[in-house]
Structure formats: C-alpha cells, structure tokens
Residue, then its C-alpha position, 0 to 999 in steps of 0.5 A: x498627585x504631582x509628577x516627580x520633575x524630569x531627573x527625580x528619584x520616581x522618574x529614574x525608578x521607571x527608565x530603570x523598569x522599562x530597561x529592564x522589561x524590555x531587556x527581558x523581552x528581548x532575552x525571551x525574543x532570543x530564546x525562542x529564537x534559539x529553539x527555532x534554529x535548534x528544530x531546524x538544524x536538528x530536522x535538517x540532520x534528520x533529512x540527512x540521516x534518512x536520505x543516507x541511511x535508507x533505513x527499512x529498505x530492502x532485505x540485505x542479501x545472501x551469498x552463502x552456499x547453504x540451501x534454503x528458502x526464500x520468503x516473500x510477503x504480500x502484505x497490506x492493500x495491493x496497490x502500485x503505490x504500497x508495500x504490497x505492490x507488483x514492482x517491489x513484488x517482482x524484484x524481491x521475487x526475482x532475486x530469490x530466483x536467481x539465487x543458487x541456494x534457493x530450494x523453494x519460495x514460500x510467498x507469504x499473504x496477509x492481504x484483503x486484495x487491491x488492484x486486479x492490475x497489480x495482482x494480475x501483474x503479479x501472478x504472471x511474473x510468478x508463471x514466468x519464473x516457475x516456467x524458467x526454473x522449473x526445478x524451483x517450487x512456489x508455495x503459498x502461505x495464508x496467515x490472517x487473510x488472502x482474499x480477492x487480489x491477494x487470493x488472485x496472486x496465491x492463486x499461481x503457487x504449486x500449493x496453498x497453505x492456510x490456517x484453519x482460521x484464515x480468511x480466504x476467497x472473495x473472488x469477485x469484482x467491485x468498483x463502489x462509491x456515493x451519490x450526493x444529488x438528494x443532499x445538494x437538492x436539500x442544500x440548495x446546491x446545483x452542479x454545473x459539470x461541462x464535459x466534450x463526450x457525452x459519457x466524460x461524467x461516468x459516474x460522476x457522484x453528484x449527478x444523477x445515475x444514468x443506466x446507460x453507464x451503470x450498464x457498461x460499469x457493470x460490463x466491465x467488472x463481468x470482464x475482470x471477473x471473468x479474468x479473475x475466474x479463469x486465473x484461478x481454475x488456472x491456478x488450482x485446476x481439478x482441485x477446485x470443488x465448483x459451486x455457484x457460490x464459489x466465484x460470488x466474492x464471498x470468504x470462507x475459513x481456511x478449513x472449508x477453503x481447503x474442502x473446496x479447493x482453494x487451499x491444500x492443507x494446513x501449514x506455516x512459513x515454517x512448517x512449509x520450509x521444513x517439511x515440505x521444501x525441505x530447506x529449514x533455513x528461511x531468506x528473506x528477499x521482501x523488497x520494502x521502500x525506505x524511509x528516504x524513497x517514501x519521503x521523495x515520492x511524496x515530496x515529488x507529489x506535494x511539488x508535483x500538485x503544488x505546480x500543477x495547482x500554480x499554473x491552473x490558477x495562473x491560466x484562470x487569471 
C-alpha cells in the first residue's frame, strides 16, 4: 500500500492524532501533578494544626472552690515511653495535690505492669505526697487488671478497691527472650560476635547459654523481686494474708484478692468518690501526651537513628 505523500490528507490525520495523544498526557501529567501538591499543602496544614492544637493533651484544670476528687489513671504498659509512664504519673499526681479543693485521690488501674523502674518511681512519689498532705487520702481503683507494676504502684494507696472479676496480683520478676543457635546450625548460619569483657554478650540470643550468666541474670530478678516483696508488705501491711503462693507471680480475681489481702473491698471510681471520700465531684488531672509531642519524639527518633546510622557507615568506608 502506498504511503500518502508529505502534506496528504493521511498524513495531516496522524500529526493531528499525535497532538492530540500527547495533549491528553500531558492533561493527565498535570492532574496527577495537581493531586500531589494538593496532598502535600493539605498534609503540611495538618502538621500545622497538630503542632498548634495539642490535641489529647493534658486534662484542662480546675479552679473552683467546690470539694472534690481527683482522678489518676494507670493505664496501658508501664513504661518511660507510654501513657502510663512515671513523668506523665507524677505531674497529673502533683497537680492533684496541690490543689486546695482536692478531698482525695482516687488512682484509677488498668495495667498488666511494665518496668519496675517506673512502678518503683511511681509508688514513691505517692509516699512522698501522702507524707506532705497527710489529711489527703489515696485510693486505689482496679477495674480490668492491676498486676506485677501496675499492682506494684496500688500498692502505696491507703485502700484498694477491685471488682469481683479483676485480675490482680503477678507480683514477681521476669526478664524473657529467645535463643536462635539450633536454627542457625540447621541454616548454616555462624555468628561472629567480638566483644572487650568477657560477659559484654549477656544473653546474647544467638549464642549459646553460658550458666555462669543465666546464674547472675537469675540474681538479679531475686534483687527486684525481693524489692518488690518488701514495696508491698510495705503497702498493705498486717492485711496481707502470706501464703507461699502469694509473691510466686500468679493472679488472682478481685475476690480472692480481697481474702488474701491484696485489695479491701469492692468498689468503683464512683462508689469510692462518694462513699468513702465523700466529694461526688471527680477531676480528672491524667497527664496524656498530645498528638504534637508524640509526633516530635518519634520524629526526633527516626533523626536521631537515621544520623546515627549515617555517620556508622561513613566511619566503616
């Protein structure tokens, strides 16, 4: 078939095709274009908005008159990190103190426990404040569960209440993890680990387990259990109904743990405030971290590993 000379009618039908192909490209180009720099000014007005309306920060407080409670949760992992952390404890705890109108504090739990740094850190601060306003009582309030750190902070209140069904108790220690070297023989895999002093590697997963550490780990979880021990005949004193069961780190429902001693009664945030601290009116002064402070301490994380990461692989070249 011959080809339409240069200027025919079937060449002009093809420039025109191709314009108008690429004009729709480009039309598409800049559409996608569009929605991008649309995501991006609407994603940045976001960071905006979070950065200057903290929102989910702390508890607004109160300046009336009136009597009332005041309310701190535990709740979540106990951790520096988390919600449920002694910085953010402490704080909600100390403004509730220092308020005039404040009748009692009720410290609501619903904690599995976490670190015995920050339980231990907490339950102090609580000694601490009870000893400066001794005419304010602490009360602690177990709704689903309070066990190992979270019982470990209760555990400094003047009384606990449970639940009949919450779960309370676990106090004891555990540091736990895995061991990989049965896998790598079977992967072929060798591990070359260096270290200056010979116990640097404690633990380490993928080697073997030396009994001389598991010896020593074992010494140390002893030490902080016995602390933990002693925090909580502390606490609860000639009420404490000692088995050898009852510091083996099992649980127990809020109605046996009221037999042995580790609870009062039964009651709730409410029941508490108006019965027995007599001040209906509940505050609450639970410290959280807003949207803008978490952002900026994983931010400054991501950096921090990000730079870190950086400058270790400029050092190996």
């Amino acid at each position: 078939m011959q080809e339409s000379p240069p200027g025919g009618p079937e060449w002009e039908r093809r420039v025109i095709e191709r314009i108008a192909l690429e004009a729709i490209v480009e039309q598409r180009r800049r559409r996608r274009w569009g929605i991008f720099f649309k995501l991006l000014g609407f994603a940045y007005l976001t960071l905006l908005l979070a950065l200057f309306v903290d929102w989910g920060a702390s508890t607004e407080r109160f300046s009336e008159s009136g009597k009332h409670t005041a309310l701190v949760d535990i709740s979540g992992v106990i951790s520096s990190k988390s919600e449920a952390s002694a910085e953010l404890f402490v704080s909600a705890l100390q403004g509730a103190f220092e308020d005039k109108a404040t009748r009692g504090v009720v410290i609501r739990c619903n904690s599995p426990g976490g670190s015995p740094v920050q339980s231990g850190m907490m339950n102090d601060e609580i000694h601490r404040l009870r000893a400066l306003h001794p005419k304010i009582p602490v009360y602690a309030v177990v709704e689903d569960v309070c066990a190992s750190g979270g019982y470990y902070v209760a555990a400094a209140a003047d009384r606990i209440f449970v639940d009949k069904a919450s779960i309370v108790g676990s106090i004891g220690v555990l540091m736990d993890g895995f061991g990989f070297t049965g896998l790598m023989d079977k992967l072929g895999v060798e591990r070359r680990l260096l270290t200056a002093g010979e116990n640097k590697g404690f633990l380490d997963p993928f080697s073997p387990q030396d009994e001389r550490q598991r010896a020593h780990a074992q010494v140390l979880l002893d030490d902080i259990h016995r602390q933990f021990i002693e925090t909580v005949r502390k606490g609860r004193g000639a009420r404490l109904k000692e088995t050898p069961e009852l510091f083996s780190g099992l649980m127990w429902s809020g109605a046996k743990s009221i037999e042995l001693g580790l609870a009062d009664g039964f009651g709730t945030v409410e029941s508490v405030a108006r019965d027995v601290v007599k001040a209906e009116d509940i505050r609450d002064y639970t410290q959280r971290r807003g949207l803008a402070e978490r952002f900026a301490r994983r931010f400054g994380s991501d950096v921090a590993e990000g730079l870190a990461g950086f400058f270790a692989r400029a050092a190996l070249r």
